[in-house]
N, C-alpha and C positions, 0 to 999 in steps of 0.2 A: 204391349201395355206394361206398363213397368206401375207396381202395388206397392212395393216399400222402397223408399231410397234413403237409407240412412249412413249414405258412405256420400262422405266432404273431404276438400281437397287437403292435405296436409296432415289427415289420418292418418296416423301410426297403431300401435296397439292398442284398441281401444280398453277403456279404463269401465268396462262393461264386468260386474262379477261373476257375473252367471251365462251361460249359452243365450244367446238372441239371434235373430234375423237380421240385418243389414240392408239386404237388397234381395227383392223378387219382384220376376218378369215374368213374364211370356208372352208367345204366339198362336192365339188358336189356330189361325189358317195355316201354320207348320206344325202345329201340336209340341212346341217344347215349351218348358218353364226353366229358370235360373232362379237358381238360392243362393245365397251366399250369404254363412254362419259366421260366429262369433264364437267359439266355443274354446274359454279359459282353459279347461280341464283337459285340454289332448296335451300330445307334447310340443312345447312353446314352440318348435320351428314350425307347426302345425294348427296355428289357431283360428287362422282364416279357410275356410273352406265351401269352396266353389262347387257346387253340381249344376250337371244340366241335365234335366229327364227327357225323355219323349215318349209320349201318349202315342201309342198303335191306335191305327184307324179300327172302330169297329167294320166288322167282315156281316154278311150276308149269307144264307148258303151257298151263293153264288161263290164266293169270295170277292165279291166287290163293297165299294166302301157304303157305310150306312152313315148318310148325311143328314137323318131324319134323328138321329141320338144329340141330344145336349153336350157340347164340350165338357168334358170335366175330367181330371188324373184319379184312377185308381189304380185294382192291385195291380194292371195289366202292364203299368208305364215302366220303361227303360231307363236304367242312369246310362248314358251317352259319351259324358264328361264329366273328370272329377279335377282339383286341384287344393291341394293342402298346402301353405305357406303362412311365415308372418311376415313376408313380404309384403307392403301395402301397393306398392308400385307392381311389383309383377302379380299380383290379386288384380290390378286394372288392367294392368294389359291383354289377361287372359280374361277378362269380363268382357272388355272390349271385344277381342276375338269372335267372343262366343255370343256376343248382340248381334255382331256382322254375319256371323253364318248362320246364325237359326233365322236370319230375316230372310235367306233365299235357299237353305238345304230343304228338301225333299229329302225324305226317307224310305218312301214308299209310293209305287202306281198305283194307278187305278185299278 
């Protein structure tokens, strides 16, 4: 499910003054989400930045998974992947990357 897409082709730095959002996705049935920020105020070779989290399955006392819980990230969730650039092109490449494997990584059994 991809929530926000405000990355267009031919994007360079964007002319944004303040920190915003760009692009977020996720996968419930894999439990990851992708952000990718906007954020003026780091250092310039540093303004595009990528995370991908991953939501741990909630556990049982068994330890098996509880599928009766609502999807949702909290404090429990992993960052996975990070990438800081003002590269616009390698910011896609590495988006791209990370659409293709959180659509088939498993991180966790049953």
């Amino acid at each position: 499910m991809i929530g926000i897409n405000g990355l267009y082709e031919g994007m360079g730095a964007p002319d944004l003054p303040v920190a915003s959002v760009l692009f977020a996705a996720w996968n419930e049935g894999r439990r990851f989400r992708i952000d990718v920020e906007w954020r003026p105020e780091l250092d310039p070779a540093e303004r595009f930045v990528l995370t991908v989290f991953y939501q741990p399955w909630p556990r049982n006392e068994r330890g098996r998974r509880r599928k009766d819980i609502p999807f949702a990230f909290d404090m429990n969730e992993e960052v996975v992947g990070t990438l800081k650039t003002d590269s616009y092109s390698e910011l896609l490449l590495q988006l791209e990357d990370w659409l293709d494997r959180c659509s088939v990584w498993c991180r966790e059994g049953n």
